[in-house]
Structure formats: C-alpha cells, structure tokens
N, C-alpha and C positions, 0 to 999 in steps of 0.2 A: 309741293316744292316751296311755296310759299314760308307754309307751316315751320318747317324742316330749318329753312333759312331765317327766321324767328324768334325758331328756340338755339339755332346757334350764336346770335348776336344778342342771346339775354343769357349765356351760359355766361358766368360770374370765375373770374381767374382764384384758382386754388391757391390760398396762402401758403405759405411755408411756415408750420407753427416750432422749426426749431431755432434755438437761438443762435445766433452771430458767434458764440464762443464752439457751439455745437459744429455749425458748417465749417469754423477754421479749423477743428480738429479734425473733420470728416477732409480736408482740402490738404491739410497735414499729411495725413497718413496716404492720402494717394500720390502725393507729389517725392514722400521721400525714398521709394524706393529709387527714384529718378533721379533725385541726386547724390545719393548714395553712389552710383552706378557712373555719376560725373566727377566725385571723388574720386572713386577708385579708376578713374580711366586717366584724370590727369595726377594722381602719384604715380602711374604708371608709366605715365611721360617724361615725369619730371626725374623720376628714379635715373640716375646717372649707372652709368656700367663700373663695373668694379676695376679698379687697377689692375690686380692680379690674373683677373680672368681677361684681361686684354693682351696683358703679357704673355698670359700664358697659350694664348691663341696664335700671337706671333711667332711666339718659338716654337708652337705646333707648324704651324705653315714653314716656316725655316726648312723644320726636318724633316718635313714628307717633301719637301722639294730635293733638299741635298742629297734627302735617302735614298729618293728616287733617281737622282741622277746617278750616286754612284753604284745603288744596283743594277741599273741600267745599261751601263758601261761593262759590268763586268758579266750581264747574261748577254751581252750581244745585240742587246735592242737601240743602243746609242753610239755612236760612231768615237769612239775614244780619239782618234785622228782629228775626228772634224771638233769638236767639243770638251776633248780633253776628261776631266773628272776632278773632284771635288779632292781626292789625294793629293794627285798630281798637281793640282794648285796649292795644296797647304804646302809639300812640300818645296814649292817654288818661289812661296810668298815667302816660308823661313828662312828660305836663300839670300830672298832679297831682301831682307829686313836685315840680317846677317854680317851682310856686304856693308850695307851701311846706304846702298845707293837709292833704293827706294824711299828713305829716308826722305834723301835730299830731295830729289824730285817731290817727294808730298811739299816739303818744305818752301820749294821754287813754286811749286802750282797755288797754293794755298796764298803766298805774298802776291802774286800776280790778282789773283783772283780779291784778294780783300783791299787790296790801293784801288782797282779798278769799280769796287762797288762803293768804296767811299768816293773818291772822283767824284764818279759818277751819277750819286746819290746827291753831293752837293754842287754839281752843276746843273742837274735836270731839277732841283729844287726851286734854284736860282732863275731858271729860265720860267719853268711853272710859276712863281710868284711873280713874274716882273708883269706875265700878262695881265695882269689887274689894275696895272698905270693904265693904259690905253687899249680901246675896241681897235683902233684903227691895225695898231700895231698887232694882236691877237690873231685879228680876223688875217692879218699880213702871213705872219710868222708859224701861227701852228699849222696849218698845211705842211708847211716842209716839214715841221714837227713827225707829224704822223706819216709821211712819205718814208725818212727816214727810219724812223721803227719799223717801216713795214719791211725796208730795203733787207733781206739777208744778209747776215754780218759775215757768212763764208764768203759772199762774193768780193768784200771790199777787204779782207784779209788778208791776201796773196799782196796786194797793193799796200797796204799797211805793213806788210814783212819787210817788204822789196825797199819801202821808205825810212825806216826807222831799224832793218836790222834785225838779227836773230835773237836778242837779247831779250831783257825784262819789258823794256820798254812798250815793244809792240804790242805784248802780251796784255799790259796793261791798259793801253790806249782801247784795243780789243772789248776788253771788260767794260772798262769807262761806256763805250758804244751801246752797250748792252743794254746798260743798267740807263743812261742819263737821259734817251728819248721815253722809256716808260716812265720812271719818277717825274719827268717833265709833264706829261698826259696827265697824272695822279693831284700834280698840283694846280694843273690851269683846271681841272676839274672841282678842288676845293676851292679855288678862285671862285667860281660862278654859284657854289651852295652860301658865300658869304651871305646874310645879315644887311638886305640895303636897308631897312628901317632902321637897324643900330649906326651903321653908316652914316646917314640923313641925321638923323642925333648927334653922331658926333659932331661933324658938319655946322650945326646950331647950337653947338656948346665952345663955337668957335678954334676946335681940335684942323691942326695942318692935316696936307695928305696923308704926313712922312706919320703923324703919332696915326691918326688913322691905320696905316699900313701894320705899322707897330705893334700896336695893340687891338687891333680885331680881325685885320687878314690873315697873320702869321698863326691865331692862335687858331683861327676857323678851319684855316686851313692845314695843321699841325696832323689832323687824325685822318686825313688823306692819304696825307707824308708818310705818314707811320705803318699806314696797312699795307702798303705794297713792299715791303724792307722782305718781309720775307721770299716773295716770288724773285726780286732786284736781286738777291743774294744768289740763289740757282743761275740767273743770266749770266752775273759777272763770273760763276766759275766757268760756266758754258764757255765763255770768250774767251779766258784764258786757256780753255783745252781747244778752241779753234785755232788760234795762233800756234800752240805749242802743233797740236797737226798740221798746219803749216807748216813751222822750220822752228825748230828749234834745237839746243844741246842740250836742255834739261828739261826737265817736267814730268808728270805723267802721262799726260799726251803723246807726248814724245817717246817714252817708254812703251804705249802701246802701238803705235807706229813702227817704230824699231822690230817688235815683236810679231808685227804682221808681216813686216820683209822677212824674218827669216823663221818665219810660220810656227812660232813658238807660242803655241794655244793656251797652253798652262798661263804665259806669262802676258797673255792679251786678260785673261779673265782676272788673273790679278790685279790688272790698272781698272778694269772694271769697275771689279768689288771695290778697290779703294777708293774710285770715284763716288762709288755710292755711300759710302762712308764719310767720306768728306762733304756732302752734299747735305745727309742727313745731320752732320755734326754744326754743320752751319746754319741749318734751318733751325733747330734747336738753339742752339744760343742768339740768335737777329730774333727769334719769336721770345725768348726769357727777354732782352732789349727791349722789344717792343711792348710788349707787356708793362716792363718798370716805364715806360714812357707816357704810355697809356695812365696810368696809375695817378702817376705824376700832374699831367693835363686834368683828369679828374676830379685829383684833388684840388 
C-alpha cells in the first residue's frame, strides 16, 4: 500500500506538447457548431412575420366564420330567428346606410365618444401630475382615484342621464368618466418612476419647483401618458354606448336598443359590427398618434 501510494505521488503531470494556437482551433471548432445553432435560433426570433401572410390569415378567419354562419343558417344548424345571418345583415346595413340614418348615429357616437376621451385624457393628466407637489395630498386623494375607476360607470349612468338630459352632454361626461380615472392612475404612476437624483440636481443648480415640474416631471412622465391612449380610447367609446343605452335619440346604442325592442336581429348585429369597426378604427389611428409622440419624445 505504501509502495503503491509512492509511485502515485511521484507520478509527474503529462504536458500538453500542443501549442496555444493548436488548442484555440481544437476549442474553435467545438464551440462553433454552438453558436451557429444560437444564430440561427435568434434570426429565428428576430424574423418578424410577414404582412401579407398576417392579412391573409385575418381574412381567412373572417370567412370561415361568416361562411360558417351563413351555411349554418341555411342547413338548419343555426337558428336564423335567434341569430339572424350574414345576408340578412348585409342587406339591412344597405338599408341603413341608404337612409342616411345610420350615418348619423355613427356620426353622434363617434363625437360623444372622441370629446369624452380628450376631456378626459386631459383631466386624468392633470390630476396624475399634480400628485407630484405633495405626498400628503397623493397619499389623500388617489384612494378616491382608484375607488372611482373601480366604481362601474353603468351604475352612475342612469343618474348622469336623469341629470344632464338625453343629449350629447351626458354621453360625453359618461366618456370623460371612463377615460379620466385610468389616465389619472397612468400619470401618478410616472410621477413615482421620476429621476430624484436629477431632481436633487436640479434643486442644486438652484432650479424652482415650477421649472423642475417643467422640465423633468412632465417629460418623465410623458411615456406613461402616452401608453395608455390606446386602451383610454376603447373606454370613452364604451361610455358613450353606456349612455346612449341609457336614453338617448340618437347614437348607435340607441340604434341597437331600439332594435332589441322590436326584435330586429338583422339590425342589432349591424350596430354590432359597426361598433367593432369604430373601435378598431380608433385604436388605429390613437396608436399611429402615439407612435408620432413617441417618436418625437425620443427624439
């Protein structure tokens, strides 16, 4: 045993007689199929999807839905009573586009709906920045903030008709509600991501509250403001189609109210669709907005 333990601790370590440029090529050639393989998995990531094949996916899903509903309707599997069909609504929407009346209504929903989201964008702006003079006030005032947002705005609706009337008005105050506790959240939220080390600088280079406010809260707080335009946009119209189901004489709200009293299927699916249309048409242009906003700040 002795012996044995001996000749292991006078066994001499085997050099490595290849050279330094030898092992880096030998260390080369094992590692790159490894990142060959990390290559091609983040182009693979990175590869965006192609326009046309996104479109062309949509308008697949469009038709296998419509198709499906109006084959549906006519082998008996779909209750054309209860659900109506995809004809019967084209030729209800011609109708109403026709008349002229549908028209209007888009025209009355869409003004309710875009005074309410500007309001209401610059007054929940207004209130999110302010929280940044005072904790006392902050720690006071957002409570009700978030009670508010939470409140369901069909409950206070009926009350806001009753007070203000079947007009524009309500419709739009409605909207405003929507939009001005969320944007208000959005800003006292970039309120607290400010910059107090730039803050405390400015402070020491003898800057007031007011340029402080000015030039470092507003600007910090700018891409807060910005992100939420798009969701802000879907509430206010939301608001304005609560109200108009409430009470109203025009709208498309009102239009598919009307058409539920007197069970006119065709003509519920049409305020529908136009709702969805208006929504996506609005999402679309608040996000090109925000974008050139975005842009802009960047720059």
């Amino acid at each position: 045993m002795s012996t044995l333990t001996a000749r292991l601790t006078t066994v001499e370590p085997v050099e490595d007689t290849r050279s330094s440029t030898e092992i880096l090529q030998h260390l080369d050639a094992l590692m790159r199929p490894a990142a060959t393989r990390g290559r091609r998995l983040a182009t693979s990531k990175e590869r965006k999807a192609s326009p046309g094949i996104v479109w062309a996916l949509r308008c697949a899903v469009v038709v296998v839905v419509i198709g499906g509903w109006q084959l549906g309707t006519q082998l008996g599997f779909v209750n054309a009573f209860f659900w109506s069909s995809p004809v019967l609504i084209w030729q209800k929407a011609i109708t109403q586009f026709t008349s002229g009346t549908l028209l209007s209504d888009i025209g009355y929903t869409l003004s309710a709906a875009i005074l309410g989201f500007i309001f209401g964008t610059l007054i929940g702006t207004v209130l999110g920045l302010s929280f940044w003079w005072s904790k006392i006030y902050l720690k006071t005032a957002e409570p009700f903030v978030i009670m508010f947002e939470a409140i369901p705005k069909l409950a206070l609706a009926p009350i806001i008709v009753l007070v203000l009337g079947l007009g524009m008005q309500s419709k739009v105050v409605l909207a405003t509600a929507m939009v001005m506790a969320v944007q208000a959240l959005n800003a006292s939220a970039g309120v607290r991501t400010v910059d107090r080390d730039i803050v405390r600088m400015m402070y020491s280079l003898g800057a007031s509250r007011g340029k402080v406010f000015r030039s470092v809260v507003i600007p910090s707080t700018l891409p807060w403001i910005i992100s939420g335009l798009r969701v802000t946009i879907g509430l206010a119209l939301a608001g304005a189609i609560v109200g108009e189901f409430i009470g109203s004489n025009h709208g498309v709200g009102r239009l598919i109210v009307y058409a539920g009293s007197t069970y006119d299927i065709a003509l519920i699916w049409v305020g529908v669709f136009v709702l969805a249309a208006l929504s996506v048409l609005l999402y679309v242009i608040v996000g090109y907005i925000e974008r050139r906003l975005t842009h802009t700040i960047t720059d």
